[in-house]
N, C-alpha and C positions, 0 to 999 in steps of 0.2 A: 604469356603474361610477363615472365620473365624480361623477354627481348625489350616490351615496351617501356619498364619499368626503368631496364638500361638508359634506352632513349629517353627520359624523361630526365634522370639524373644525370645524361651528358651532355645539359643543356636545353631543354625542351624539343618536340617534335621536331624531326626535318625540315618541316615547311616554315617552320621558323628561323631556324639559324639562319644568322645575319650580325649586321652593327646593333639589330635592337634588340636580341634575342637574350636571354637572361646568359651571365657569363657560367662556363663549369666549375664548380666549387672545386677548391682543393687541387688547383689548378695553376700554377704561376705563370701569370704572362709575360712568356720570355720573348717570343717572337716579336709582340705587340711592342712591346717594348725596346727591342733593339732596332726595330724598323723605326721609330719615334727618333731616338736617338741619331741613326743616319739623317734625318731630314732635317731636324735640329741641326747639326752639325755643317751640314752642306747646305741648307737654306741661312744659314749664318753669314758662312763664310762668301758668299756672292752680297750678303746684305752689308758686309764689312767693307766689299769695296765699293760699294755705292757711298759709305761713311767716312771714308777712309779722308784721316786729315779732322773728321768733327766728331771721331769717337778712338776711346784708347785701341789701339788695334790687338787683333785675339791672341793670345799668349794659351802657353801650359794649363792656368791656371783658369782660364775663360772656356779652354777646352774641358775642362775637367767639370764644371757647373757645367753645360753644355751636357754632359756625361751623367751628372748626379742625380737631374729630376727624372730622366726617363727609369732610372736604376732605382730610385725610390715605386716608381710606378708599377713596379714589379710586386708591390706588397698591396698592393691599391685593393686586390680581392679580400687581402686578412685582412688589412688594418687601413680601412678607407681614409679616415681624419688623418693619421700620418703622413701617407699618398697626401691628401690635399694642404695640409700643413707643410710639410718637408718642400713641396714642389714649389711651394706659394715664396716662401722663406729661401732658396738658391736663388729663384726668379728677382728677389729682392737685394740679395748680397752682388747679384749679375750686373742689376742696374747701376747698384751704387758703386761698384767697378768703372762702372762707364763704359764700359764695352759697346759696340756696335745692336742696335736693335735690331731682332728678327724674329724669330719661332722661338725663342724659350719662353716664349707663354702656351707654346703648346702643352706642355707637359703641365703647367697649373691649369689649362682646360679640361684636361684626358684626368688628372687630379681628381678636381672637384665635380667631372662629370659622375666617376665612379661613385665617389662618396656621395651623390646626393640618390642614385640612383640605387643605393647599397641601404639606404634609410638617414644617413649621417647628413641629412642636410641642412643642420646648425655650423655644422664641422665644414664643409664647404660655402656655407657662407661666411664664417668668421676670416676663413681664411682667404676669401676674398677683396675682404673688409681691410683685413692687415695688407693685401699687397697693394692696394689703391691709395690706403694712406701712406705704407709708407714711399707710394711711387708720387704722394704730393711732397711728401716734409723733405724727398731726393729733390724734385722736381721744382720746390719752390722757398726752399730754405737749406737745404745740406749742403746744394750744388755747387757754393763757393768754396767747401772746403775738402770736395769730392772729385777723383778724374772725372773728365779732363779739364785738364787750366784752362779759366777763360770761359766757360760752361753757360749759354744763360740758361736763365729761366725757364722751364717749358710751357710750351702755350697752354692758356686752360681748355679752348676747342680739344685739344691732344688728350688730358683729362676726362673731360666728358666721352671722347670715344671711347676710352677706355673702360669707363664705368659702361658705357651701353652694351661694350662686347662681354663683359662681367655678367651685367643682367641676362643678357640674350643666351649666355653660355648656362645661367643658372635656370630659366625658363622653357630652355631644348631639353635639360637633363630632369628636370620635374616631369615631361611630358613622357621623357622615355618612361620615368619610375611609376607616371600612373598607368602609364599602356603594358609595362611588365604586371602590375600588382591587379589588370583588369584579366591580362593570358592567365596569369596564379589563378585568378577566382575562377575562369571559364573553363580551366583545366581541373580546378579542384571539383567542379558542379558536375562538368563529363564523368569523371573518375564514380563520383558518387551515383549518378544517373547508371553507369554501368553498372555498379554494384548492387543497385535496387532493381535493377531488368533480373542481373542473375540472381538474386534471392526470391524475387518472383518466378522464375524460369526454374527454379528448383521445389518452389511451393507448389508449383502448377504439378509440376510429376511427378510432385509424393504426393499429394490429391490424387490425380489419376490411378499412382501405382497402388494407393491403398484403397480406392474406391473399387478397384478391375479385381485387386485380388483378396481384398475380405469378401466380396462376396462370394466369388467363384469358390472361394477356400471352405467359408461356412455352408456352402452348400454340398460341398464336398464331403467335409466334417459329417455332416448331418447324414448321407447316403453310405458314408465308410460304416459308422455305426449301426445303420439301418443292416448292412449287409453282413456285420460281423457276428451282430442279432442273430440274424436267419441264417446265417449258411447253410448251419445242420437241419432246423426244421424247417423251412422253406427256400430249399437252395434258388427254384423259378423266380420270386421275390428278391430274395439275394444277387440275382442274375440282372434283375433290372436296375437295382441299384449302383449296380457297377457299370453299368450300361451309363446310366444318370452323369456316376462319375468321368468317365470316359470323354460325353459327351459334352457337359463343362469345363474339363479342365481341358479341352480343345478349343473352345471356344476363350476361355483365359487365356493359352497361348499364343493363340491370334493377336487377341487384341494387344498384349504385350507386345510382340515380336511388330505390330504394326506403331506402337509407338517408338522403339527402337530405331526402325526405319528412318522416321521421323527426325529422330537425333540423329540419326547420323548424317543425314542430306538435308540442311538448315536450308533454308528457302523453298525447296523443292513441295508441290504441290503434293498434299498425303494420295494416297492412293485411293483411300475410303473413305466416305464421309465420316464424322465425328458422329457417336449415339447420340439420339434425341427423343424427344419422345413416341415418336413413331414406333419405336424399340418395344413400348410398353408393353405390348403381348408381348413379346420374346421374353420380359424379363418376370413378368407374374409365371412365364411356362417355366424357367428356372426357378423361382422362388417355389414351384409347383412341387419339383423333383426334389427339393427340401424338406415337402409333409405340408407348406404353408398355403392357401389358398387365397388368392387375391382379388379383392374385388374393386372394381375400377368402374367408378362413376364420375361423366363430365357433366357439367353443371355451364350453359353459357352457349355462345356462336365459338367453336374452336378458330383461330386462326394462329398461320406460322409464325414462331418463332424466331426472332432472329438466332444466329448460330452460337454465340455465345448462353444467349441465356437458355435454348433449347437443350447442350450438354448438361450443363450447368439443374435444370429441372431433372434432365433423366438420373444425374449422377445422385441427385437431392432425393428422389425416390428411391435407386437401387442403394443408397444408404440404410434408407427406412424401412428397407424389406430386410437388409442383412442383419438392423439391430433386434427384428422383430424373430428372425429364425434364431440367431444369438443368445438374445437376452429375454425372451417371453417365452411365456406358455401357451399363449394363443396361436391356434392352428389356423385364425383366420386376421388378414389385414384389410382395410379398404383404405382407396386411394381415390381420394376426390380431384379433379381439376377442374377450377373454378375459371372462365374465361370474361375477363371485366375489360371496361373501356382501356384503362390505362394498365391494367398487374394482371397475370393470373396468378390466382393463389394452389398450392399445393398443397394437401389435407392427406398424408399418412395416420391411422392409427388403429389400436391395436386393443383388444380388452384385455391384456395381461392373463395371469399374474407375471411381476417377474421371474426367472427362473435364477438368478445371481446374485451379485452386489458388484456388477460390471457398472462402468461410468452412469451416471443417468443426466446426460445432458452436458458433462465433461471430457466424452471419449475424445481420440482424432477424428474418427468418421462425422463428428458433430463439430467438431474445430473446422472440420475441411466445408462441412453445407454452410458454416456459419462466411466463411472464406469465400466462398464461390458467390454466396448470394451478394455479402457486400462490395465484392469488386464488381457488380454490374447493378447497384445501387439499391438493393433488396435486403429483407432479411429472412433470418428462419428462429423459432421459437421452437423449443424441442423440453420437453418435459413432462409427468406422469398426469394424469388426467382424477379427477376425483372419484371417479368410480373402479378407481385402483387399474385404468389403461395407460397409454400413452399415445402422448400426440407428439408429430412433428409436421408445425406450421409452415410452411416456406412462401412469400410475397416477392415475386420478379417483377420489374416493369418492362413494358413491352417497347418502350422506347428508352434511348440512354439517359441513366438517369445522373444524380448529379456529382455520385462518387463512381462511375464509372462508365463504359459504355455495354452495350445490348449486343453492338455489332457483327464484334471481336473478338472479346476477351474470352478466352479460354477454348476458343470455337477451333484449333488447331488438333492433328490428332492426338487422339489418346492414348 
């Protein structure tokens, strides 16, 4: 994360860097600038003797503005409106010099390219504004009392180019500002795009990790007790309880160690399918080895699951078994699955009593069914029942619904 953050701050991504690529802050463009200045310099000087004889020829002093605007351009990053003031205003003092025309309008293009694309682009148009008038009030009234002797007028065709390369210079540097400020948004949307996949991709596997291991854990709980009960008067009993344990908390290991896997080779096909409900004997024979007895009626034509929402039901059940060995006195649960045109519904519950003042409907295990059902457009309803039990309702739909899909989500291992 690090590396890429670099690369973001030193200018945007690889594939960008270029003429349009946002410039690196905090950065002074020396090179940029001193290559501007040689081409100034030497595209002058060939332009001087095309002039030579109808413009003052270059001295010290012509070399020196020649020198100033690309030297100004150097601050163009901090201080854009100066960049296109400073450059605009030497470009101005050049003219009225009389000096031979050439590229020192480069540096008032490179100017007010920056400032506009920097967000200053009042500051590159004013400064604009000021070089074109004062290249009429040179051009069409000072010129009598300004080098060289004899000077006319300049043509107003010559004016109007000017203004057009003006515009056309302010209209290229808009497009750059809105094509950098469209990469800003597209880059700001990715950044966040990635940050909501990994907040999900973290949600997913504390779901998972707390749904694999409150249960295994409380059935665990329940058989250690059982066996620290009996040791002495029925160590045979005691013997199967640890058996119980044994053979859960190997089964927890798997399933951990196969989500692991999982992390560690992103793309790679899991090895095992994800639990579904297929599982469901397996998992009433664990709730079994807890003291709880499960009883499992389907109601409907079964049909498959897609793989999301089929985890997603078995994880919604082995929740409902774990709150029931947990937090109830009931030694018996029933588990309905209702199979309808469009949802099947999930029917856990339980005739109490409670045996705590554990969550009732605000635990994780109940944040996490409430999680799984709405990310594949479902919900689940979880609370004590009037005749002192508990229910927890769960409605999946069988195709994607409209806050999520059915197909996918969550269908990777566990």
């Amino acid at each position: 994360m690090s590396d890429r953050t670099t690369t973001r701050h030193g200018g945007g991504p690889p594939w960008r860097r270029g003429p349009l690529a946002p410039p690196v802050p905090g950065r002074l463009p020396w090179a940029s600038s001193l290559v501007l200045a040689a081409v100034q310099l030497v595209g002058t000087h060939f332009a001087a003797v095309r002039q030579e004889g109808l413009r003052v020829p270059l001295d010290p002093f012509a070399l020196l503005l020649l020198v100033a605007g690309p030297a100004l351009l150097v601050w163009r990053r901090r201080r854009p409106g100066l960049a296109a003031f400073g450059t605009a205003a030497v470009a101005l003092v050049y003219l009225g010099a009389g000096y031979p025309y050439g590229p020192v309008f480069l540096s008032v293009v490179v100017g007010c390219f920056a400032a506009v694309t920097a967000g200053h682009r009042h500051a590159a148009q004013a400064a604009l504004a000021m070089l074109w008038t004062g290249h009429l009030l040179i051009g069409h009234w000072l010129y009598r009392w300004l080098p060289p002797t004899g000077d006319p007028p300049t043509d107003w065709g010559q004016d109007l180019f000017i203004a057009a390369w003006m515009v056309a210079a302010l209209a290229v540097s808009e497009l750059v500002r809105t094509r950098r400020e469209q990469w800003a948004r597209e880059e700001a949307e990715r950044e966040a795009a990635e940050r909501r996949r990994a907040g999900e991709e973290r949600l997913r596997i504390a779901r998972e990790l707390h749904d694999v291991l409150a249960h295994s854990i409380s059935v665990i709980n329940v058989q250690a007790g059982v066996g620290l009960a009996l040791l002495d008067s029925d160590p045979e009993q005691a013997r199967t309880a640890l058996t119980s344990i044994k053979t859960t908390s190997k089964e927890a290991l798997g399933e951990v160690r196969q989500m692991l896997e999982a992390l560690r080779a992103p793309g790679d096909a899991p090895r095992a399918p994800a639990p579904g409900l297929a599982r469901l004997p397996e998992l009433a024979d664990q709730a079994g080895r807890a003291g709880l007895r499960v009883e499992t009626v389907t109601e409907g034509a079964p049909v498959p699951l897609p793989p999301g929402a089929d985890l997603a039901a078995f994880r919604i059940v082995q929740e409902a078994l774990t709150n029931v060995v947990r937090h109830s006195g009931s030694r018996v649960a029933r588990v309905r699955l209702g199979y309808g045109a469009r949802e099947v519904e999930i029917r856990v519950d339980d005739d109490g009593p409670a045996t705590d003042t554990g969550p009732a409907g605000g635990g994780n295990g109940l944040v996490g069914m409430r999680e799984r059902a709405a990310a594949l457009g479902g919900t689940v309803e979880a609370g004590p029942r009037g005749d002192g039990g508990f229910r927890v309702l769960a409605r999946l739909p069988l195709r994607p619904g409209r806050h999520g899909t059915t197909d996918g989500a969550d269908g990777g291992t566990p």
